[in-house]
N, C-alpha and C positions, 0 to 999 in steps of 0.2 A: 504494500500500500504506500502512498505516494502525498503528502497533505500539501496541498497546492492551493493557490490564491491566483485567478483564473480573473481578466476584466473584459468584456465586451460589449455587445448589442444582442440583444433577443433575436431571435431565428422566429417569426409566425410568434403567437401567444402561449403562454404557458396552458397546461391543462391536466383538470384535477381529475384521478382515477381513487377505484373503488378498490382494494384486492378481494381474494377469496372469503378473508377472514373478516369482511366490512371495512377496513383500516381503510382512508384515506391518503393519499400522496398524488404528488405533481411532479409530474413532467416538463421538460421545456429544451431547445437547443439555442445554445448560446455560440456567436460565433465572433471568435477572437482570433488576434494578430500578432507574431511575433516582431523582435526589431527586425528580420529580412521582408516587412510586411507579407507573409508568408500567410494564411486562412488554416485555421484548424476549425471544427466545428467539436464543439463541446455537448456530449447528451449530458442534461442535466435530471437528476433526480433526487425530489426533498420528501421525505417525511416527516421533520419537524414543523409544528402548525407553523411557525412566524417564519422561517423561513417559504414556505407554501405559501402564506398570504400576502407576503412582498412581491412572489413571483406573478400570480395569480394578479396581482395589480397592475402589471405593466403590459404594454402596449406592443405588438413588433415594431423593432427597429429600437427600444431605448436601452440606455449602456447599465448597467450593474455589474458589481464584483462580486464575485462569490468565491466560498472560503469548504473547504471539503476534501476528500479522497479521491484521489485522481487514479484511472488505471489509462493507462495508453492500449490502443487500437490502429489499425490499419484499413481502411476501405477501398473497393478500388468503383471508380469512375465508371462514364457510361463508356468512355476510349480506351477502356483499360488500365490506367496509369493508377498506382497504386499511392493513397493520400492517407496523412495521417489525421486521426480522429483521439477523442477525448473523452470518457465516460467520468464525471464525478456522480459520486453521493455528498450535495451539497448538505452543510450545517448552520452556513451564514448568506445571507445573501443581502447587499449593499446597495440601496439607488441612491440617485439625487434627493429621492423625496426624502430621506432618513437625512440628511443632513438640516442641522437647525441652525438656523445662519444668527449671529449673536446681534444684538442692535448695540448700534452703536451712541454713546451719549451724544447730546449737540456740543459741539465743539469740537468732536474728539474725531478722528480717521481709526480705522480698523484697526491701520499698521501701527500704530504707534498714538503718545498721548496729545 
């Protein structure tokens, strides 16, 4: 097992499954880029509620980090070519909306007082 901190953009919408046992979880593909801008596509899957309902909140196309176990994969294309792929079991998952932007007093800039 592999604990990786993984950033991208949603692949289509997350979406929430049933198992056998009734249990709840979510699905989603995340797809990220390394520094060679190279595309890996990340299968994301949370069974934690908060992590589920942060997924389940976003839209395709917006960026989140996620924080999980990573296993590496290989798939190959419609042309053959053989591409690498990404399975986590996410634990955390991070948007813009979790961020809480602090205000600032009158007078004061962010940076400094």
């Amino acid at each position: 097992m592999i604990d990786g901190l993984v950033a991208g953009c949603l692949m289509g919408d997350a979406s929430r499954r049933v198992d056998k046992m009734g249990r709840s979880y979510t699905v989603a593909r995340v797809l990220a880029r390394n520094r060679d801008d190279e595309e890996f596509i990340v299968n994301v899957i949370a069974f934690d509620a908060a992590s589920c309902t942060a997924l389940l909140a976003l839209g395709d196309g917006e960026s989140l980090s996620l924080a999980g176990s990573l296993t590496p994969k290989v798939w190959t294309d419609k042309q053959g070519n053989a591409r690498p792929s990404l399975d986590m079991v996410a634990t955390q998952v991070l948007t813009a909306y979790h961020a809480n932007p602090r205000q600032a007093s009158p007078g004061t800039s962010e940076c400094g007082p």
